[in-house]
C-alpha positions in Angstrom: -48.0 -27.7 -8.7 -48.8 -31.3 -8.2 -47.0 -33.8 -10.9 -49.0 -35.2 -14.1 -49.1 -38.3 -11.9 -50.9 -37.0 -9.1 -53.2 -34.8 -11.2 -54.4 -37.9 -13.4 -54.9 -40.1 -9.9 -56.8 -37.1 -8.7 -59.3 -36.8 -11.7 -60.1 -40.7 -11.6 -61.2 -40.1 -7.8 -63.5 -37.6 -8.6 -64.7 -39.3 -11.6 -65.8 -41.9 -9.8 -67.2 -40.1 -6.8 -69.6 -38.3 -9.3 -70.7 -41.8 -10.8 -71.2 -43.3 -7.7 -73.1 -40.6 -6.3 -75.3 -39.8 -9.4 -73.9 -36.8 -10.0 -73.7 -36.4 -13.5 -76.8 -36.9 -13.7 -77.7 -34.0 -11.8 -75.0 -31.5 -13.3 -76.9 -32.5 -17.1 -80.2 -31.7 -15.2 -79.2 -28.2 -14.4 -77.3 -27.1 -17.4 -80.5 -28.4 -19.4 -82.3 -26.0 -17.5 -80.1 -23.3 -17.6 -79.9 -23.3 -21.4 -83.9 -23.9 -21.9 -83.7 -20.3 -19.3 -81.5 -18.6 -21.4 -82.6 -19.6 -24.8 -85.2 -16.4 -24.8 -82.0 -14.5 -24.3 -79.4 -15.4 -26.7 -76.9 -17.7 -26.9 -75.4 -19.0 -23.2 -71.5 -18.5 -22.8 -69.1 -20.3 -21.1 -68.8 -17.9 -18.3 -72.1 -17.6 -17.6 -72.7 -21.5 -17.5 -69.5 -20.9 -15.0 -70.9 -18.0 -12.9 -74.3 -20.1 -12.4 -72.5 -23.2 -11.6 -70.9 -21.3 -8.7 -74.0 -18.8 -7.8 -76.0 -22.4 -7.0 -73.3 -23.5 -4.6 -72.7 -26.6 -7.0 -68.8 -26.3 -6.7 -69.1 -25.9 -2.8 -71.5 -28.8 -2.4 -69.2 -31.2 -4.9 -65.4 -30.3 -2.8 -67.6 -30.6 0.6 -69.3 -34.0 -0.3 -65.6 -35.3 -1.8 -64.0 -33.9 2.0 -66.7 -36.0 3.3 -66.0 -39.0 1.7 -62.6 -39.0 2.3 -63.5 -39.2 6.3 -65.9 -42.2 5.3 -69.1 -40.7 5.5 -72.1 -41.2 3.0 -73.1 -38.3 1.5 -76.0 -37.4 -0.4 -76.7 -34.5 -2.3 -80.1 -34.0 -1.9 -82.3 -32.0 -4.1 -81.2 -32.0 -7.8 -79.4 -28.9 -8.6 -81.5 -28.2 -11.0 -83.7 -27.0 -8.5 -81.4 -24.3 -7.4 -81.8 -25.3 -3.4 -79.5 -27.0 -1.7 -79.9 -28.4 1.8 -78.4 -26.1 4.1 -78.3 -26.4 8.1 -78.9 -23.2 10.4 -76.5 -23.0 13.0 -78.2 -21.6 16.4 -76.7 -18.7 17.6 -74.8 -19.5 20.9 -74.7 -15.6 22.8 -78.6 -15.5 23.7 -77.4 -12.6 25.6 -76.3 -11.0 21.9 -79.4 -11.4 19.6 -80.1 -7.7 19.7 -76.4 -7.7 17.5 -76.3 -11.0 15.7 -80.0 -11.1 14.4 -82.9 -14.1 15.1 -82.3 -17.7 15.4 -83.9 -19.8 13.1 -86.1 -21.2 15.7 -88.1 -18.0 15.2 -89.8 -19.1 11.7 -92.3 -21.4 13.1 -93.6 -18.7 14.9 -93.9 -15.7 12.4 -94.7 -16.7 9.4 -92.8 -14.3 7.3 -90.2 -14.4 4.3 -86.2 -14.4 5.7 -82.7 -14.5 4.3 -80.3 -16.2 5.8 -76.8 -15.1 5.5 -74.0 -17.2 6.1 -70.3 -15.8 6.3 -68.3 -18.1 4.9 -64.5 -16.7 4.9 -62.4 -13.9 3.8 -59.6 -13.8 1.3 -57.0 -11.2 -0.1 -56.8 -9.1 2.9 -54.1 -6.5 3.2 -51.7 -7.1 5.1 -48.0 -6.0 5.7 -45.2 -6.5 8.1 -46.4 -3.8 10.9 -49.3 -5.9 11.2 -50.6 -5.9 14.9 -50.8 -9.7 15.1 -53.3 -9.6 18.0 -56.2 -6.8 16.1 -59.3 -8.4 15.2 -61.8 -7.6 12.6 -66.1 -7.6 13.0 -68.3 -7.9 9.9 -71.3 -5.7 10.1 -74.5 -6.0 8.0 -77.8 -3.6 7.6 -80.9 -3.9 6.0 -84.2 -3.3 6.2 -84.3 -1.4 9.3 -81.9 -4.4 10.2 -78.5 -4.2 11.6 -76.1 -7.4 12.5 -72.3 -7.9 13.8 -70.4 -10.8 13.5 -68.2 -12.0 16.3 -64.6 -10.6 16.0 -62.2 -12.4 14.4 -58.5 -12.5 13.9 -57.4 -10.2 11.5 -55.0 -11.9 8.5 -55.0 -12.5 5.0 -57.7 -15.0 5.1 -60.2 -14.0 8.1 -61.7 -17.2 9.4 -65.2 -15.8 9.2 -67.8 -18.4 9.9 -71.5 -16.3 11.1 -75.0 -15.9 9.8 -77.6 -13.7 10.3 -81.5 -14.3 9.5 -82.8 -10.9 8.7 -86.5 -10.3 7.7 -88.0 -9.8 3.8 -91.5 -9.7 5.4 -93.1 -10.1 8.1 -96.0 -12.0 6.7 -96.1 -14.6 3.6 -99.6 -13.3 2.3 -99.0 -9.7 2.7 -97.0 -6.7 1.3 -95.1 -5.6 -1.7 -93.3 -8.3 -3.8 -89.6 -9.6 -2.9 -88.6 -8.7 -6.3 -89.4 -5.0 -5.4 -87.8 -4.5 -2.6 -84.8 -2.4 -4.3 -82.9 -2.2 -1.2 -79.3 -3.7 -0.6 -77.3 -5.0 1.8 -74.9 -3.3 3.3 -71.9 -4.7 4.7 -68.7 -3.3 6.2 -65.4 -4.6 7.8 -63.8 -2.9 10.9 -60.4 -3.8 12.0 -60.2 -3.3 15.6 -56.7 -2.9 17.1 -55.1 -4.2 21.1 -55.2 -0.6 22.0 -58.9 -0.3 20.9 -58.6 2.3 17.6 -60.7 0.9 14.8 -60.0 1.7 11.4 -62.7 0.7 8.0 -61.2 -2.0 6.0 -63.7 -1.9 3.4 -67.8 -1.8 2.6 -69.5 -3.3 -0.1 -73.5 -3.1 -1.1 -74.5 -6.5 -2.7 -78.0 -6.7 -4.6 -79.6 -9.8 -2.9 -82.5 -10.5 -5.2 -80.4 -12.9 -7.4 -81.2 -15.4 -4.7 -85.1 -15.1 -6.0 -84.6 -17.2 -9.1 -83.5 -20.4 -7.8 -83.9 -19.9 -3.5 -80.3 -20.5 -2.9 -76.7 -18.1 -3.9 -73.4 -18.7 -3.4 -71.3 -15.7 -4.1 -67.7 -13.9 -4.0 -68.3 -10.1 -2.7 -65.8 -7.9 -3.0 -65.0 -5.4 -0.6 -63.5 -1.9 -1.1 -61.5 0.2 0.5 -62.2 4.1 0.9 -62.0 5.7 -2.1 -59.9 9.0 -2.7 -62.1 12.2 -3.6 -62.9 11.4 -7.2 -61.4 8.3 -7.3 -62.2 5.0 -7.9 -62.0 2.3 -4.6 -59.6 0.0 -4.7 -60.1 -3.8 -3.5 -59.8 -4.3 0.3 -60.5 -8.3 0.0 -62.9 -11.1 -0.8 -66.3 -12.4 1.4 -67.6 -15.6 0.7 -71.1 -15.6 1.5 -74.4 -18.2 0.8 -78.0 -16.5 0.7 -80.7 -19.3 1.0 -84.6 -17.4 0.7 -86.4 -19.3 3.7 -89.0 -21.0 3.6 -87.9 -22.5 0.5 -91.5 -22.0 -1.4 -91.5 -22.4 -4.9 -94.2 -19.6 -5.1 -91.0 -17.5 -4.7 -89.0 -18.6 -7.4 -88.6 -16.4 -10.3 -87.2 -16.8 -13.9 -83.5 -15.4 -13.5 -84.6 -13.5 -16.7 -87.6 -11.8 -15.0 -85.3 -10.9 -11.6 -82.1 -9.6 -14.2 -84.6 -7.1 -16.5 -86.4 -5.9 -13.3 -82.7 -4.6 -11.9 -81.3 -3.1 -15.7 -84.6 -1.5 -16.0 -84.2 -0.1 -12.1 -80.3 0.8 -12.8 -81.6 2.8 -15.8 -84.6 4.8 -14.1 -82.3 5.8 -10.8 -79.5 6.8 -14.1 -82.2 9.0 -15.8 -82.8 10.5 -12.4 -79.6 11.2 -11.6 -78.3 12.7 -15.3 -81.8 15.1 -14.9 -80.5 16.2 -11.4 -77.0 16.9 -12.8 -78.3 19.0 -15.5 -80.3 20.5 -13.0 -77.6 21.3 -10.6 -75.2 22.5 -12.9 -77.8 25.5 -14.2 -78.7 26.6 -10.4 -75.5 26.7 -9.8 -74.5 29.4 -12.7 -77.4 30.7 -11.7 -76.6 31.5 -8.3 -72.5 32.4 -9.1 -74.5 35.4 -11.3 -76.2 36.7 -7.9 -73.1 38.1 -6.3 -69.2 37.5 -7.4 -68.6 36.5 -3.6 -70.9 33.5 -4.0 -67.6 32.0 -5.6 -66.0 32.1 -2.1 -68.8 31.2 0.5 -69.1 27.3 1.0 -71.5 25.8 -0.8 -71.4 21.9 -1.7 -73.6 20.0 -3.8 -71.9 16.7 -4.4 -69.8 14.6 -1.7 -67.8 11.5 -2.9 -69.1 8.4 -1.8 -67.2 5.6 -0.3 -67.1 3.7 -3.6 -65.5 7.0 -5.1 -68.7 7.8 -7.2 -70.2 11.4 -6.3 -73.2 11.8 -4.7 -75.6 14.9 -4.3 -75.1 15.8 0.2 -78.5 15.4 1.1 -78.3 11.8 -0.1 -75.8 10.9 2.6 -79.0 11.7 5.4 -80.5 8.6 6.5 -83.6 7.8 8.9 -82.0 6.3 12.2 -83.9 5.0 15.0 -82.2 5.8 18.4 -84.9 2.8 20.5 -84.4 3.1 23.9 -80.6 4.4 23.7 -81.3 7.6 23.2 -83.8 9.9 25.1 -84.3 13.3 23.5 -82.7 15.4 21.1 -80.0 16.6 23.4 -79.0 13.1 24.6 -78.8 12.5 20.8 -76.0 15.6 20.7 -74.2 14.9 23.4 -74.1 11.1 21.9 -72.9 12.8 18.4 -70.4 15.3 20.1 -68.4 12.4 22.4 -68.0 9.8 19.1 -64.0 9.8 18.0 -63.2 12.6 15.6 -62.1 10.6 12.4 -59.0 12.1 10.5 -59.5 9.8 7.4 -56.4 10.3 6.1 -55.2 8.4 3.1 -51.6 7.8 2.9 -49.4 10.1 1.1 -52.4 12.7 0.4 -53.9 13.9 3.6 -57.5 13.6 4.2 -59.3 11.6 1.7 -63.2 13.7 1.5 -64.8 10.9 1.7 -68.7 10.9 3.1 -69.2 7.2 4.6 -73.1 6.2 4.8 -74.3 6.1 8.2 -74.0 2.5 8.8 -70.6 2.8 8.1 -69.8 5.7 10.4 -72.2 3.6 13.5 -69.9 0.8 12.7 -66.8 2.1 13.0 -67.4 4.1 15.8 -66.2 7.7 14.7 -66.7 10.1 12.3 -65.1 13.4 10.7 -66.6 16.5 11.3 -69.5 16.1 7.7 -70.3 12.9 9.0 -71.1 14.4 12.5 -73.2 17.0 10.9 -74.8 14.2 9.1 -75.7 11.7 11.8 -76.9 14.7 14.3 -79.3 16.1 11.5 -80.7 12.3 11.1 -81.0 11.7 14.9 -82.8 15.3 15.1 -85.2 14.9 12.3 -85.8 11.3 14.4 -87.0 13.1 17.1 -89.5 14.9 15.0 -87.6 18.3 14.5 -87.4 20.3 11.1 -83.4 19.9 11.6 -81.2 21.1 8.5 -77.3 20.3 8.0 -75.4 23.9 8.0 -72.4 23.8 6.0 -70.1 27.1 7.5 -66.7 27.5 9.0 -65.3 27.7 12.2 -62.2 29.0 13.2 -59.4 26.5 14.3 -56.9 27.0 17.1 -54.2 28.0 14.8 -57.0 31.2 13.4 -57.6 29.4 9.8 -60.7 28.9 8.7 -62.2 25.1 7.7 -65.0 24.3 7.1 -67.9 22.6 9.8 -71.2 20.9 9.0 -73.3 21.8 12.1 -77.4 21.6 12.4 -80.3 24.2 12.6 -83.6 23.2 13.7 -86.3 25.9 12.9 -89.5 25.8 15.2 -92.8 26.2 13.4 -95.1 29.5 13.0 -91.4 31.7 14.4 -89.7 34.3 13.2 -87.0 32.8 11.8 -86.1 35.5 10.5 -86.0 37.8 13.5 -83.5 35.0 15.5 -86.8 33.2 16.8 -87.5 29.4 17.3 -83.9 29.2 15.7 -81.6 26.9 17.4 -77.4 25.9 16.3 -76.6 22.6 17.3 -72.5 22.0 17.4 -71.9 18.3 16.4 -68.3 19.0 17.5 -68.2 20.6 20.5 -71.5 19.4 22.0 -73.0 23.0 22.2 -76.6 24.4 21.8 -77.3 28.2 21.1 -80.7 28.9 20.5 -81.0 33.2 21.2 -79.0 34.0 18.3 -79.5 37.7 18.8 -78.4 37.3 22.3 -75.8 35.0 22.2 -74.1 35.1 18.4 -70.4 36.1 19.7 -70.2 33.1 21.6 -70.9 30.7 18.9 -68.1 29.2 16.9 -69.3 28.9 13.9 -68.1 31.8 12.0 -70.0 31.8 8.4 -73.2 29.7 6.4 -73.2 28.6 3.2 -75.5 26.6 2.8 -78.3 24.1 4.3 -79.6 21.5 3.0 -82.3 18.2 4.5 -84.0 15.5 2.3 -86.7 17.4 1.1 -84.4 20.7 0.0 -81.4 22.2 -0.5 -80.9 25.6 0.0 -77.8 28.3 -0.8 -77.5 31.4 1.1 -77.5 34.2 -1.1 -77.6 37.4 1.8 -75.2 40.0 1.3 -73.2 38.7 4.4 -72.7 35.0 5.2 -71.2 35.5 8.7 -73.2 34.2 11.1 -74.4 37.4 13.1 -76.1 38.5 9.7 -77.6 35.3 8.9 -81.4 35.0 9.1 -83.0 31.6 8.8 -86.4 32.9 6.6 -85.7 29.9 4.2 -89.1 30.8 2.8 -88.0 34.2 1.3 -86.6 34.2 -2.3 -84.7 37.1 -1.2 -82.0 35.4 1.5 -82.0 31.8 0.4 -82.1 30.1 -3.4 -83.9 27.1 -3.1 -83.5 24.0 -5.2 -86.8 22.8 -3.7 -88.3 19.1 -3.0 -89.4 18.0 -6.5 -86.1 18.0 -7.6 -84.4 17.1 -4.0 -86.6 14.5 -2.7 -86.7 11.9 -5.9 -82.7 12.0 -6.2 -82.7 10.6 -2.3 -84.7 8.4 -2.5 -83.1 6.4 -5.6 -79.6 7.1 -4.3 -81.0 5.4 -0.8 -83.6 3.5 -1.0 -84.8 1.9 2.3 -87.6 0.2 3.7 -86.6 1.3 7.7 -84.8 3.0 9.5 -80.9 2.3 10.7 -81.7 1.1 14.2 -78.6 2.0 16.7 -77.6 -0.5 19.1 -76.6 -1.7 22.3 -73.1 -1.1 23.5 -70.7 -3.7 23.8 -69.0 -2.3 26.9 -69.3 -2.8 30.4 -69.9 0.9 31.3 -68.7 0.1 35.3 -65.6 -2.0 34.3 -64.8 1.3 32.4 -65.2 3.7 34.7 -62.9 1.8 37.6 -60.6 1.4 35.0 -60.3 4.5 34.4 -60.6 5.5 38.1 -58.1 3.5 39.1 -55.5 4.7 36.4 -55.6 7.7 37.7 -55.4 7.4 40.9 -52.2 5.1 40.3 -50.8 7.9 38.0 -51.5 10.5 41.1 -49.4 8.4 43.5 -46.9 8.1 41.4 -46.2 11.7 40.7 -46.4 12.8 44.3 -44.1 9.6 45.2 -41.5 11.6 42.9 -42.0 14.4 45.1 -41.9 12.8 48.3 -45.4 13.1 48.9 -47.6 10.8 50.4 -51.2 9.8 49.1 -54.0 9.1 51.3 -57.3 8.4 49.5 -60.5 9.6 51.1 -62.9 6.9 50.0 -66.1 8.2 51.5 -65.6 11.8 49.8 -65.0 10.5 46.8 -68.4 9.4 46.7 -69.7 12.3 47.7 -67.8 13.6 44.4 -69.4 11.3 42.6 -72.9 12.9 42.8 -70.8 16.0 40.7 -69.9 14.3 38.6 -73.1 13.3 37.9 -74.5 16.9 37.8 -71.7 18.0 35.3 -73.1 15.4 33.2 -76.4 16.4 33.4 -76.0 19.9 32.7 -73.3 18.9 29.9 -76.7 17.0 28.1 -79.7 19.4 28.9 -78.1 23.0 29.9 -79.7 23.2 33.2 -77.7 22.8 36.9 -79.0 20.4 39.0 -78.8 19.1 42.5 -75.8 21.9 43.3 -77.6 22.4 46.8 -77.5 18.7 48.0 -73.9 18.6 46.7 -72.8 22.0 48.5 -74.9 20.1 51.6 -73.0 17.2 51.5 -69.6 18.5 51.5 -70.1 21.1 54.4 -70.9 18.1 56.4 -67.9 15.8 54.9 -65.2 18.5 55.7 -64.2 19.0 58.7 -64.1 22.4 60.5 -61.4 24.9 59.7 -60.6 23.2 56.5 -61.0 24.6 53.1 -62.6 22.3 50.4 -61.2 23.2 47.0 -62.2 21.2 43.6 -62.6 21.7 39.6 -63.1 19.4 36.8 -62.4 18.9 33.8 -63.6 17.5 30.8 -62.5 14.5 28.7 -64.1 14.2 25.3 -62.0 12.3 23.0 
């Protein structure tokens, strides 16, 4: 706390820094206009006066043009703040190489034409942090919207991340064409990952902000606060502060809309996706009497309407599917499995109660890198539908290691004018354990999924109401009344599409890794750890360089038959290591498989 003194000499220097510079002038100019704004609403409060100051960036502006001064540098403010749009330099981004992460550079308007926002990460405040902190773990902001995703570059991970990025994502691709800004109800979505030395990331919180404040003035200076994963049922707590500015590029005036107009336009959204929501709820609860009256057994099968969300609110399931774009990353369905089955398993454990429930979006779970075993469901029944296949999440149960029973989301796709009925054009697809079983009749005691529930995509949700829910009595004929109660899409289909509305889908992309630095790595780990063991022993190790490429090529084959189920190229290998081994020697080998 600074003496009376120091405080009085303070307030005379920024007195006279806001005469000199006209800035009183400029302050009267806004409120004016704020109140004139405001005066078809009611009386203006303090706070709100407060909030607006601080949402058009005039507090930032005033303490960066008095840092300024006190270098020696003139400073002008620019436009009046009544005019809501500050002057605001883009920084260019410097990794050319990572544009397919970090979003366009500013450069790019000229060229398109369109309608951006630019982002800028300020900082971060109010982290958590205590004293087993890993001083050298980093943290990475991630943003999506509109079929747009971004990453920040990593930062130290304290109390006060020095975040200091911006991203230029895209309203519209062309000023003269397409829906109004104002109706673009989708938000963005952003999400912190701390990253640790040893590589484990953990969420440190997500946050959806509602952008279209920035539409009554062009420019937004805001304070988002993130939260932390919620318990089941429970409400988030606060996992820290962002400081962010949104500036609405170009800065036409033909964009500007009375804050009055932009505020009624979101209550009166907030209230339709409510109405939906309640009539869902209503809904829901009287199918689901309904279909505990079928059979006293329904009670016991697993059969899950709601998941809770990561800001603790619950959610109907199907809501949590999302339209992702796999691009080039990704080259058919069973690339998009084998992609799903090798991601981390996520415990998400809170502390002191076990695992938490909680559903992360899909963005979230891309982010951080690994998911729990709904969220693999999820994101396999999202890349499948991608593809173009009438893919349904399974909720069941599998059988663990120890014999319990827990409970599994896996996928079903069901291939048109089949018997699905009869086992045909019916096809499992283990999110877990990469596997693919599509002769049910044939092959049912190998599968490990043990009973279903229910299924459920964005257009339906559908309980299983045979006489058995184990899976070798099952049959897939979601079209008879008999074996499956439908909810059906006029009441599925409007609940997603409030709860997630999205103008394109969640793109994936490129890895980060070097794939080959990896692999030696890895390679010559091992080989280190095999020298030492049989240096113990009194062994000692001669590595055969050019069989090991030979090796290589099965490797490669195990692969391959790991993503699409066939065997290839076992001749050429069998080939090349009669030729490799010399005569009278025995060639003995087996490998095994690392998925975690």
């Amino acid at each position: 706390m600074l003496p009376s003194r120091k405080l009085e000499e303070l307030r005379v220097v920024v007195h006279r820094h806001l005469q000199a510079n006209d800035i009183y002038s400029q302050l009267r100019s806004f409120v004016t206009d704020f109140v004139k704004e405001k005066d078809t609403s009611g009386l203006t409060s303090e706070d709100e006066l407060l909030q607006a100051v601080q949402e058009k960036g005039v507090v930032d502006e005033l303490l960066k043009s008095l840092r300024e001064e006190g270098t020696g540098t003139s400073v002008a403010f620019g436009p009046s703040f009544g005019s809501g749009v500050l002057p605001l330099k883009l920084p260019a981004f410097e990794d050319a190489d990572d544009s397919s992460r970090r979003g366009r550079s500013h450069s790019d308007l000229p060229k398109s034409g369109g309608v951006y926002l630019h982002i800028r990460i300020l900082s971060g405040s109010a982290f958590g942090i205590d004293g087993d902190e890993d001083p050298h773990s980093q943290c990475t902001l991630h943003m999506a919207f509109k079929g747009q995703r971004c990453s920040s570059r990593p930062v130290t991970y304290e109390a006060e991340p020095q975040f200091d990025d911006s991203f230029l994502v895209t309203l519209r691709e062309s000023k003269e064409s397409g829906s109004p800004l104002l109706h673009i109800q989708e938000k963005i979505e952003v999400v912190v990952v701390r990253t640790e030395k040893s590589g484990e990331t953990s969420l440190v919180g997500t946050q959806k902000i509602d952008w279209r404040k920035v539409l009554s003035s062009g420019f937004l200076s805001l304070a988002v606060e993130l939260l932390g994963s919620a318990n089941a049922g429970g409400a988030a707590l606060s996992a820290g502060v962002l400081n962010l500015r949104l500036q609405l590029l170009p800065s036409a005036k033909r964009f500007i809309l009375p804050e009055i107009e932009v505020g009624r336009t979101a209550a009166q959204e907030r209230a339709s996706e409510g109405q939906i929501e309640r009539k869902f709820f209503a809904f829901a609860k009287s199918w689901w009497k309904e279909y505990l009256s079928l059979r006293p057994s329904h009670a016991q099968r697993i059969v899950k309407i709601f998941g809770a969300a990561e800001d603790g609110s619950l959610r109907p399931v199907f809501s949590f599917l999302a339209d992702v774009r796999p691009g080039r990353y990704l080259e058919s369905p069973r690339h998009a499995l084998r992609f799903v089955s090798v991601l981390p398993l996520d415990s998400d454990e809170t502390f002191g109660e076990g695992r938490s429930d909680i559903w992360h979006s899909l963005h979230t779970v891309l982010a951080k890198g690994k998911a729990t075993v709904e969220e693999k469901g999820i994101l396999l029944c999202s890349l499948l539908h991608s593809f173009g296949l009438d893919a349904y999440c399974v909720m069941g149960s599998c059988t663990a290691d120890s014999g319990a029973n827990h409970g599994v989301v896996w996928c079903v796709s069901l291939t048109p004018g089949m018997e699905w009925g009869a086992g045909e054009g019916v096809v499992l697809w283990d999110p877990l354990g990469g596997g693919r079983y599509d002769n049910l009749n044939a092959s049912v005691r190998d599968i490990p999924l043990n009973t279903v529930g229910c299924i459920f995509n964005k257009n339906n949700f559908l309980a299983n109401i045979q006489a058995s829910d184990a899976i070798g009595h099952v049959r897939f004929d979601i079209g008879n009344p008999r074996h499956w109660k439908a909810m059906g899409s006029a009441m599925v289909q409007p609940v997603a599409e409030s709860l997630t509305p999205s103008s394109g889908p969640i793109p994936l992309l490129p890895s980060t890794h070097n794939v080959f630095q990896i692999e030696q790595a890895v390679e010559d780990t091992l080989r280190a750890l095999v020298v030492e063991h049989r240096r113990h022993l009194g062994l000692y190790t001669l590595w055969d360089e050019s069989l090991g490429f030979i090796l290589s090529s099965a490797l490669s084959a195990y692969e391959t038959e790991r993503i699409v189920g066939v065997t290839v190229g076992n001749a050429d290998f069998q080939h090349s290591v009669k030729r490799a081994v010399p005569e009278g020697n025995t060639f003995k080998v087996f490998s095994i498989l690392f998925s975690g």
